[in-house]
C-alpha positions, -999 to 999 in steps of 0.1 A, spaced: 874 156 -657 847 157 -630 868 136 -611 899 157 -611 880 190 -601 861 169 -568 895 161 -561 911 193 -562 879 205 -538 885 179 -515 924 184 -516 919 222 -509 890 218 -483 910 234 -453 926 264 -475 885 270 -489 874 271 -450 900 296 -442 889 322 -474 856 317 -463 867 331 -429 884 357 -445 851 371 -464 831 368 -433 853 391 -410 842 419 -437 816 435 -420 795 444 -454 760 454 -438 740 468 -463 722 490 -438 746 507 -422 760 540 -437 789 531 -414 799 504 -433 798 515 -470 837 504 -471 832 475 -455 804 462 -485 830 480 -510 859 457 -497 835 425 -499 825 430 -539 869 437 -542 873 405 -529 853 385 -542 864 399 -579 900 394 -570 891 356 -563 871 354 -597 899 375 -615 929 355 -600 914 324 -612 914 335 -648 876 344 -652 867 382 -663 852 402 -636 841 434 -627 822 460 -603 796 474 -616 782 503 -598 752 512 -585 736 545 -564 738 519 -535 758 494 -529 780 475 -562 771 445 -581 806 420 -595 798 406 -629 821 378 -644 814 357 -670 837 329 -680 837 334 -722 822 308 -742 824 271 -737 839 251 -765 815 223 -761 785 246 -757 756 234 -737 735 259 -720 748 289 -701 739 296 -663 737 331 -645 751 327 -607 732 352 -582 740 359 -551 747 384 -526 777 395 -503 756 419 -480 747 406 -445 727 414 -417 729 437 -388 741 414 -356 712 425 -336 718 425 -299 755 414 -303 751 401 -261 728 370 -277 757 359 -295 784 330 -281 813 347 -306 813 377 -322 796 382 -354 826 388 -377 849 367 -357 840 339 -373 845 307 -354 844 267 -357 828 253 -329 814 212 -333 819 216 -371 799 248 -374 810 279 -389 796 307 -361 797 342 -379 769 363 -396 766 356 -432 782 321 -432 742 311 -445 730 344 -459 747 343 -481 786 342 -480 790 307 -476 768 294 -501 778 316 -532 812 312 -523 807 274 -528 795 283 -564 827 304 -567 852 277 -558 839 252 -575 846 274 -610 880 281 -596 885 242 -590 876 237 -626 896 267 -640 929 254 -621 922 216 -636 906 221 -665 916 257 -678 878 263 -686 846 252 -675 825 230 -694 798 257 -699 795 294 -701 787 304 -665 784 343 -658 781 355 -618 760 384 -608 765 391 -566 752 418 -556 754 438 -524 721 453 -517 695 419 -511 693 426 -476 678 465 -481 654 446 -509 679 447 -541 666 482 -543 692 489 -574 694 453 -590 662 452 -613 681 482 -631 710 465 -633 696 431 -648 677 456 -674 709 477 -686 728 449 -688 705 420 -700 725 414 -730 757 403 -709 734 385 -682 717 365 -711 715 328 -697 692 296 -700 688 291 -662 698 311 -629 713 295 -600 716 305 -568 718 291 -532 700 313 -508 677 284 -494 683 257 -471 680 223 -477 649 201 -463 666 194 -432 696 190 -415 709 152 -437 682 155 -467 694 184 -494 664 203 -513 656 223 -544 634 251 -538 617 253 -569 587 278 -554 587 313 -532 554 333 -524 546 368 -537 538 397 -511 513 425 -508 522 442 -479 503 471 -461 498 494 -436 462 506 -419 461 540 -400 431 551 -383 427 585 -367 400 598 -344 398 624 -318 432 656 -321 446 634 -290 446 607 -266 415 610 -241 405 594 -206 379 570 -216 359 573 -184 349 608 -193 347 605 -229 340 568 -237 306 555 -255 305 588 -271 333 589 -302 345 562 -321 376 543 -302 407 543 -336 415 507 -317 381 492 -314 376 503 -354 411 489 -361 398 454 -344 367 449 -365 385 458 -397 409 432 -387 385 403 -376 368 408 -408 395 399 -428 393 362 -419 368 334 -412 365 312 -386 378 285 -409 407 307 -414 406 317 -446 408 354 -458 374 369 -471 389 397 -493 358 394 -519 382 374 -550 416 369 -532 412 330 -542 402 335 -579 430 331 -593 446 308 -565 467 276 -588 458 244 -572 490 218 -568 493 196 -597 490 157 -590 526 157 -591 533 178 -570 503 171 -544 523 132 -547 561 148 -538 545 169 -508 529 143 -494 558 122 -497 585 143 -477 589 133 -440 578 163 -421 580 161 -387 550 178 -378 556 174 -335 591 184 -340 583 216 -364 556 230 -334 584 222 -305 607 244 -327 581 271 -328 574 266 -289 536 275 -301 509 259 -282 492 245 -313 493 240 -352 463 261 -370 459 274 -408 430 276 -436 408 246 -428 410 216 -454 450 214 -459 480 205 -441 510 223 -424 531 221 -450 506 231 -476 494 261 -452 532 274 -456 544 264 -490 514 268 -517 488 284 -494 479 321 -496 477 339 -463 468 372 -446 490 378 -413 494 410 -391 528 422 -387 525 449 -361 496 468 -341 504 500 -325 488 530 -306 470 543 -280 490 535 -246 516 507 -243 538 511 -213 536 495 -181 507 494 -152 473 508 -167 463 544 -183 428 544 -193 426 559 -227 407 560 -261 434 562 -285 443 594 -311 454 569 -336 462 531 -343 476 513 -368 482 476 -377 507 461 -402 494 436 -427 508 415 -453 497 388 -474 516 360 -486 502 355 -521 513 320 -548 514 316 -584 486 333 -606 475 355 -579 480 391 -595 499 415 -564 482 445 -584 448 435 -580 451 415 -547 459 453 -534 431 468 -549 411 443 -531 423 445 -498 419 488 -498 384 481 -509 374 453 -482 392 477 -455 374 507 -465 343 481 -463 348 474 -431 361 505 -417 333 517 -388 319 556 -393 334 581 -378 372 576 -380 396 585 -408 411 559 -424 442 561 -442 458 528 -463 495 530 -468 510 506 -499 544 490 -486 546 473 -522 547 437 -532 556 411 -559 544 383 -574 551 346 -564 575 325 -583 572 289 -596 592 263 -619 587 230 -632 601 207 -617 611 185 -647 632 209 -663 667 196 -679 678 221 -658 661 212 -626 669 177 -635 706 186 -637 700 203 -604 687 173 -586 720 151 -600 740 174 -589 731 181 -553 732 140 -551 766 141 -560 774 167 -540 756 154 -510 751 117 -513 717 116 -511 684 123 -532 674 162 -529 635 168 -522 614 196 -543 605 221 -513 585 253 -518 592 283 -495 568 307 -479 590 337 -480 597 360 -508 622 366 -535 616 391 -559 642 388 -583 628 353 -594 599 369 -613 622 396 -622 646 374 -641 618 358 -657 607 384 -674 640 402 -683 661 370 -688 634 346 -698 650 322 -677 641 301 -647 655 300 -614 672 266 -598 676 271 -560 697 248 -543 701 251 -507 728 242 -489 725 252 -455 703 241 -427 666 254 -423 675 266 -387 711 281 -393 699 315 -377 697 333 -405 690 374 -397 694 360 -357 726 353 -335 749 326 -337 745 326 -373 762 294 -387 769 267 -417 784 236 -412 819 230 -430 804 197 -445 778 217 -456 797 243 -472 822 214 -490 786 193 -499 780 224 -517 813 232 -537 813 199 -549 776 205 -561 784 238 -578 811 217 -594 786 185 -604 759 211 -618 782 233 -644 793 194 -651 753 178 -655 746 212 -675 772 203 -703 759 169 -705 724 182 -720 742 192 -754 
């Protein structure tokens, strides 16, 4: 049956593309009041698609934005059931001058579909989408129970979907989660993500004098808010690099010999990855490599610093207040609750006397990891061969996706990420893209997988 359903994807390849177009002319940004209809419009859509293809869906509301819920009823040959996630909420287009076509005026150019949220994430959970319609107009059924949760609110931080996944756990129940919201290794080599980073993110305000003052006649004689928000700063790293939060390593989990063997393994340009960045050098924690440094690494960055005077030519002044963005990219076993604590009480530590220092808690979450040898994750892996032609590397990913632990606990379930657009697509930037043969390699994966999942039974 397999066979039929890749055929009727191929067959319908052109008709797919246009639909695609159709949901990325929908304007749905999360962030803009504006557009509430907009995101309302998306979540109809994409529930008429599910509906009109003979699987039960729904909107389920939120105080935000709606979640759609389907679920395709029991499979007669059971196997395991799989929870799709996604989202249909896009970015702001930014400076809309930077782009070559208009953001929802989606357009091919060179084989690339040019339109904001053809990566993030439109295209790739429509693939997932298709591909059950494919089997529901061959088959009448899909060889598995698959349910679909898309949401609309993961660009303003799913701020109403862990409610959601706890009010209706009982209809979300599942084995494993997919979703595609990753890229692939690079542009010919597909990849599981099967890793994200937690994040503790803060925000350091130091106050001194009621307002700024000329620091000719009043310097050397009060603490400077900028030269105390420099020293707290430096003395949150080493010269090596490494943060020196008393404890953040603790509880740091080493790579396994597995998967220290499948990193080292992966053909990282590492010449190619600094042109990208059009940095004048590679640096990270001493004693590990680039790819380490992003994927299994913890780190300590600063986001933004701010105060005192900032505009053009030269005004000599000690600053009233400054403060400096900070967050830290934390891996598996490292607790976000205590890594906090930590970092207020090494800031207050280094905090000079007399300022006033004020520590502001932007939240955080913890980081995400699954085995790699998983029936699932092995499933996965077949799957994104078929689809694709070629072998998918086991990636990890230095971002952040909260809802992986959150579905953990809730569900019980783990997450299989499978990326099918490229790692530079533009994702949040201009000229926003996915490439057709991309978005078909990953229909006929969504396809292969529901198929690889029934085989397990």
């Amino acid at each position: 049956m397999i066979d039929k359903v890749i055929a009727h994807i191929n067959a319908n390849k052109g008709a797919n593309v246009e639909r695609l177009m159709e949901l990325l002319r929908i304007p749905s940004i999360s962030t803009d009041p504006e557009r509430k209809d907009d995101i309302r419009r998306a979540a109809e859509w994409i529930r008429r698609l599910l509906t009109e293809c003979g699987i039960k869906s729904e909107i389920v509301e939120t105080p935000g934005h709606p979640c759609v819920l389907a679920d395709t009823g029991s499979a007669g040959g059971g196997g395991p059931t799989v929870l799709i996630y996604g989202h249909y909420d896009v970015q702001p287009t930014g400076d809309e001058s930077l782009w070559d076509s208009p953001a929802f005026e989606p357009t091919i150019r060179n084989g690339l579909i040019y339109a904001r949220g053809a990566a993030d994430d439109k295209g790739q959970v429509l693939a997932h989408v298709l591909a059950a319609e494919s089997w529901m107009k061959v088959a009448k059924g899909l060889p598995i129970r698959v349910k679909f949760l898309i949401e609309g609110e993961e660009e303003v931080a799913s701020r109403n979907l862990e409610k959601v996944i706890r009010d209706h756990r009982d209809r979300l129940a599942c084995d494993y989660v997919a979703l595609s919201d990753t890229p692939k290794f690079d542009e010919t080599t597909p990849g599981i993500t099967y890793g994200t980073k937690g994040l503790v993110y803060k925000e350091i305000i130091i106050t001194g004098p009621k307002q700024n003052l000329h620091s000719g006649s009043f310097g050397g004689t009060l603490a400077n808010p900028g030269n105390a928000a420099a020293t707290i700063i430096a003395s949150l790293r080493d010269a090596d690099n490494r943060v020196t939060i008393p404890g953040f390593y603790d509880k740091v989990r080493e790579l396994t010999a597995v998967e220290r063997a499948k990193l080292s393994e992966l053909p990282f340009d590492e010449d190619g990855y600094l042109a990208a960045m059009g940095a004048p050098t590679l640096t990270g924690e001493k004693g590990y490599s680039t790819l380490e440094r992003r994927w299994v690494r913890p780190t300590l960055d600063v986001n933004g610093v701010f105060g005192g005077f900032t505009g053009e030519g030269a005004a000599t002044v000690i600053p009233a207040k400054v403060s400096a963005k900070v967050s830290m990219r934390i891996v598996p076993d490292q607790d976000p609750d205590q890594i906090s604590t930590a970092f207020d009480k090494a800031v207050r530590a280094a905090c000079p006397d007399g300022v006033r220092l004020e520590i502001i808690d932007h939240g955080g979450c913890a980081a995400y990891v699954a085995a790699m040898d998983s029936p699932g994750m092995t499933a996965a892996a077949d799957a994104m061969e078929a689809g694709f032609g070629k072998r998918p590397f086991f990636i990890r990913e230095g971002g952040t996706l909260p809802i992986l632990p959150l579905y953990k606990e809730v569900l019980g379930a783990d997450s299989l990420m499978m990326g099918f657009c490229v790692p530079d697509c533009n994702a949040h930037g201009p000229n926003e893209f996915l490439a057709v043969s991309d978005f078909l390699g990953g229909t006929k994966t969504a396809a292969h997988f529901v198929h690889r999942l029934a085989q397990l039974t």
